[in-house]
C-alpha positions as CSV (number, residue, x, y, z in Angstrom):
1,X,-25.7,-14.2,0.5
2,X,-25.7,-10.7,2.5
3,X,-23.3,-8.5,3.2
4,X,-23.2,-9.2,7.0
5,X,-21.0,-12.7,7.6
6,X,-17.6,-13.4,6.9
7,X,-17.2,-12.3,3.3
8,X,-15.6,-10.4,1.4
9,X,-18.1,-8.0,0.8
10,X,-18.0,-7.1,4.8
11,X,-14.4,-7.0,5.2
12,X,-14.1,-4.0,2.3
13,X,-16.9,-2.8,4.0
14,X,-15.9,-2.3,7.6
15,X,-12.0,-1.9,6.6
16,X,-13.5,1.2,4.3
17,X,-15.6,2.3,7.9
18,X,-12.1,1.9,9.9
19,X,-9.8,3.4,7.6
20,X,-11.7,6.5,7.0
21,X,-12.7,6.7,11.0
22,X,-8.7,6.8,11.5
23,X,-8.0,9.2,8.6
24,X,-10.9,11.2,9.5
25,X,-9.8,11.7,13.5
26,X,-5.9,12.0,12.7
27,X,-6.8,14.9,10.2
28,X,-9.4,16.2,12.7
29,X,-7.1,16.9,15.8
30,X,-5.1,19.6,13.8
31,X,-8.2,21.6,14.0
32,X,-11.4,19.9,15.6
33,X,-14.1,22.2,15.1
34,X,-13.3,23.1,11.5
35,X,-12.0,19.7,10.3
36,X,-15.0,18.4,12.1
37,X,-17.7,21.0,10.6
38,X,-16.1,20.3,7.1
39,X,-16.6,16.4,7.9
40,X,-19.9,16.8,8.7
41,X,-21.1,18.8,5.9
42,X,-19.4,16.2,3.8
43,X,-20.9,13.7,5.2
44,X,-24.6,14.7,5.0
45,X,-23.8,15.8,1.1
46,X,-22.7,12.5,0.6
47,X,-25.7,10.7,2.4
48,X,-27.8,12.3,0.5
49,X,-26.7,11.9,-3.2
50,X,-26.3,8.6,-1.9
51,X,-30.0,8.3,-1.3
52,X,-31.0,10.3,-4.4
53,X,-28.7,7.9,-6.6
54,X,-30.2,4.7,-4.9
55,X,-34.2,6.2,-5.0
56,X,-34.2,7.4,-8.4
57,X,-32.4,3.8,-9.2
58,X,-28.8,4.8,-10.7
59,X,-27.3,2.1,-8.6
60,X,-28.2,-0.1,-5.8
61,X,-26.6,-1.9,-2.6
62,X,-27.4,-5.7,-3.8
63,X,-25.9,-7.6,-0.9
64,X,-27.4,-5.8,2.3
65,X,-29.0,-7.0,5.2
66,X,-31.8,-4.7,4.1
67,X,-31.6,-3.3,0.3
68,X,-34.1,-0.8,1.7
69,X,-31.6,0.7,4.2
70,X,-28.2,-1.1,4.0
71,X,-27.0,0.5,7.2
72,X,-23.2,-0.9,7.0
73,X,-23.4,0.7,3.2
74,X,-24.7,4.3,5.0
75,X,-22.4,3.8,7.3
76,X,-19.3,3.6,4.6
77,X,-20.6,7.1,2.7
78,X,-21.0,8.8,6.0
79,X,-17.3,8.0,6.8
80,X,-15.6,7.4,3.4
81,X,-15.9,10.3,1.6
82,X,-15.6,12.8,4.1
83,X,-12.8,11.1,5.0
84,X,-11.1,11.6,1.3
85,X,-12.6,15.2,1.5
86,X,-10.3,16.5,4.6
87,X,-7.5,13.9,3.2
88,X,-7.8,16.4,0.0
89,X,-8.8,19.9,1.4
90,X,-5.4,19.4,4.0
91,X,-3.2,18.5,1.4
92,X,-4.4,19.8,-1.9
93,X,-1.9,22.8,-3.1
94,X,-2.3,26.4,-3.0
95,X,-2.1,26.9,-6.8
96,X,-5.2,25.6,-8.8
97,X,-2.5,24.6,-11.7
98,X,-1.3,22.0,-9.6
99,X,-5.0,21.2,-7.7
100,X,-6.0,20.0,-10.9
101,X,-3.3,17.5,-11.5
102,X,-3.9,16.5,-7.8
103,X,-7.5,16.2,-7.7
104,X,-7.3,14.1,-11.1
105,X,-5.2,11.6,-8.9
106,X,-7.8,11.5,-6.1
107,X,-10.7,11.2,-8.5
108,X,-8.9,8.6,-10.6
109,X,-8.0,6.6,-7.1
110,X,-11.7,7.0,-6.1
111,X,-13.3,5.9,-9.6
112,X,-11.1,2.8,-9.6
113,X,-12.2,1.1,-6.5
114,X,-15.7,2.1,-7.0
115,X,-15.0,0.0,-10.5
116,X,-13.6,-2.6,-8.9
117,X,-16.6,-2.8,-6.1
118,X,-19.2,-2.9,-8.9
119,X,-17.5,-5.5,-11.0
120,X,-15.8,-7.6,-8.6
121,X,-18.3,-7.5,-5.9
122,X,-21.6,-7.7,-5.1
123,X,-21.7,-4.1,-2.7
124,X,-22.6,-2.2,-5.4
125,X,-24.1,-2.5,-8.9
126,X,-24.8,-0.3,-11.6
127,X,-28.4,0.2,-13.4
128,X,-28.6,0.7,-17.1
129,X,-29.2,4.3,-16.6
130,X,-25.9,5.0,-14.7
131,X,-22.5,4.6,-15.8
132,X,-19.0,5.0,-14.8
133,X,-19.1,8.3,-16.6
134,X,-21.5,9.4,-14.2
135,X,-19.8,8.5,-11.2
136,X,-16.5,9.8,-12.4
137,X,-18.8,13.2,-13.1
138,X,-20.0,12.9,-9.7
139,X,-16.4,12.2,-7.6
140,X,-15.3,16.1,-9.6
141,X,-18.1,17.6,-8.4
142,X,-18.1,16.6,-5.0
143,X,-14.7,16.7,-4.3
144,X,-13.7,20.6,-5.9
145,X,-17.3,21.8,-4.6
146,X,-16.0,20.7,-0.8
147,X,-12.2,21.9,-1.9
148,X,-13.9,25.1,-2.2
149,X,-15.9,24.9,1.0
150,X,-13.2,23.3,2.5
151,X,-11.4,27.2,2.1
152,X,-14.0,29.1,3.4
153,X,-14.1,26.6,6.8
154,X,-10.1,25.7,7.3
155,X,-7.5,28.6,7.4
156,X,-4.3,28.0,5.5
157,X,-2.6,27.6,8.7
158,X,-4.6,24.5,9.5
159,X,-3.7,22.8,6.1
160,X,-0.7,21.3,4.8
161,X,-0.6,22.2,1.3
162,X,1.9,19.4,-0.8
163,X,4.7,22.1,-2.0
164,X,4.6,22.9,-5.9
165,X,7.9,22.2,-6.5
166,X,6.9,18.2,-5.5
167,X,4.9,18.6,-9.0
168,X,8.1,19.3,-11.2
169,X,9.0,17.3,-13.7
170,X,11.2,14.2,-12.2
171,X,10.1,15.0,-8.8
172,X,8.5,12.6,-6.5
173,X,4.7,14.2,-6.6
174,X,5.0,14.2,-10.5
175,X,6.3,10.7,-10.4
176,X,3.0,9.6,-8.6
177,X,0.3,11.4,-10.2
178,X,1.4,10.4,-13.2
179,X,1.7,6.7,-12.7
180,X,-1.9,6.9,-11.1
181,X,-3.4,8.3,-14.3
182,X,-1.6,6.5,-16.5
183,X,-1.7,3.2,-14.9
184,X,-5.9,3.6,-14.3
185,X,-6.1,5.1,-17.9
186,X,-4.7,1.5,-19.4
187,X,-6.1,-0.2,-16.9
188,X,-9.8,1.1,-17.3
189,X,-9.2,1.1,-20.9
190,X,-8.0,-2.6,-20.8
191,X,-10.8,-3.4,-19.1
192,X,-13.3,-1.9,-21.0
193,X,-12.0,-3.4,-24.4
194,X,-11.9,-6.5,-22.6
195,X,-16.1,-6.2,-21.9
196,X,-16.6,-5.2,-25.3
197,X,-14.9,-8.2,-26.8
């Protein structure tokens, strides 16, 4: 089976393409050539840990038209993760004590359905030298390294920072950053205890 046909495996992949096209271009008209230059750096970043991780073997595209050069896969890294980028470098928050409870939402969101893609489907697989430790070392990395590019390219102005007082205790930013973490914690934990039975 390959990924192109009427699958499953396609319709996560072009849904990913779609939705981060749309996120991508309503983000982008606030400020086209910075959101656009951000986007752009994040995308070749991405393609090309992408094609490091797939050369050296830390985890391949198993279901593509062409394993060599799965261009609907390219084509989902080119769009996704920029896409999450300006998502995150628009809305994280001025202060870094509440960019880390944020960002730990984003990666945790991220981490999951890339879990969920390599053990539920067949778009992308793990090798015995990678791990989910690695990716979720990974999804840090390149998200705070492009939140800090991200405020060297996009003035303040252009950015809608989520208000620190949504992080308070009881409030509805707290409410949702904590149910993310703790609801992928157990789950991923579950989940893993469930594999090592």
């Amino acid at each position: 089976m390959t990924i192109f046909g009427w699958n499953l495996e396609t319709a996560i992949v072009i849904g990913s393409i779609l939705t981060a096209v749309i996120v991508s271009l309503w983000i982008m008209r606030t400020s086209w050539r910075r959101y656009g230059m951000l986007f752009g750096l994040a995308s070749l970043v991405a393609m090309f840990l992408c094609g490091v991780f797939v050369y050296f073997g830390f985890y391949l595209f198993p279901n593509a038209i062409r394993p060599q050069f799965p261009i609907f896969h390219v084509l989902a890294v080119i769009f996704s993760f920029p896409s999450l980028v300006l998502l995150s470098v628009r809305y994280s928050p001025t202060d870094w004590k509440w960019k880390v409870p944020f960002y730990w939402a984003v990666v945790h969101l991220g981490i999951s359905f890339e879990i969920l893609l390599s053990n539920k489907t067949d778009i992308l697989m793990y090798s015995k030298y990678w791990d989910t430790w690695d990716s979720y070392t990974w999804w840090w990395l390149y998200l705070l390294f492009f939140e800090w590019v991200g405020g060297k390219i996009v003035p303040i102005e252009a950015r809608k920072p989520i208000a620190a007082d949504l992080f308070q205790y009881g409030r509805p930013v707290w409410i949702a950053v904590h149910f993310i973490l703790i609801s992928t914690i157990f789950l991923a934990g579950m989940y893993v205890g469930m594999k090592l039975k």
